[in-house]
C-alpha positions, 0 to 999 in steps of 0.5 A, a space after each residue: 640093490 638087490 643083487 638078483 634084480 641085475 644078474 643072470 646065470 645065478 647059481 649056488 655051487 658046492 652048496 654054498 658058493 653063491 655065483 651070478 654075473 652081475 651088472 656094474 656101474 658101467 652096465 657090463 656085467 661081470 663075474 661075481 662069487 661069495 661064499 655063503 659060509 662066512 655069512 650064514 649059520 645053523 642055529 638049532 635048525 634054522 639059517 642064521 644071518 651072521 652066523 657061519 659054516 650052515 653047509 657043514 650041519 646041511 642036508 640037500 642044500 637047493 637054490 632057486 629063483 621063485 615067484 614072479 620077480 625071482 626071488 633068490 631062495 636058498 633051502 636045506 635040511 638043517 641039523 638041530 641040536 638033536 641031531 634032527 633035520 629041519 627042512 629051511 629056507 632063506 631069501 638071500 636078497 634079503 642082506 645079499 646085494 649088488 655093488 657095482 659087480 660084486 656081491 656085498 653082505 648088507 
């Protein structure tokens, strides 16, 4: 499920703490946090899925819900190879889910 769907007060903190209260089996909603760092890269200037450590080579890192459903995008300044900063963006419903309160990378 996607996680952004059954959360409220989703956040990003420290540029890559991902933290929401998120809804489980039972409807209660709980405390969930992931650490985006174990599950997104840089790699020459564009996010990774299943690479590590992006805020590291990561400039102004935001996070936003946008458009009519929310969508959970997160956006940086990524350094490439050259040392250049790429601005990025990453829909992080895309592997990020709900199961049953507690964020799971899919």
């Amino acid at each position: 499920m996607d996680f952004h769907a059954s959360a409220q007060d989703i956040r990003v903190d420290d540029g890559h703490i991902l933290r929401a209260r998120l809804n489980n089996a039972d409807g209660q909603q709980v405390d969930a946090e992931i650490d985006l760092n174990q599950f997104i890269g840089n790699s020459d200037g564009a996010f990774e899925w299943g690479g590590v450590n992006f805020s590291e080579s990561a400039e102004n890192i935001r996070f936003s819900l946008e458009g009519e459903s929310g969508v959970p995008i997160l956006r940086a300044g990524l350094k490439d190879v050259e040392g250049n900063v790429v601005d990025r963006d990453i829909n992080l419903a895309e592997r990020i889910g709900n199961s049953n309160g507690s964020f799971e990378f899919q």
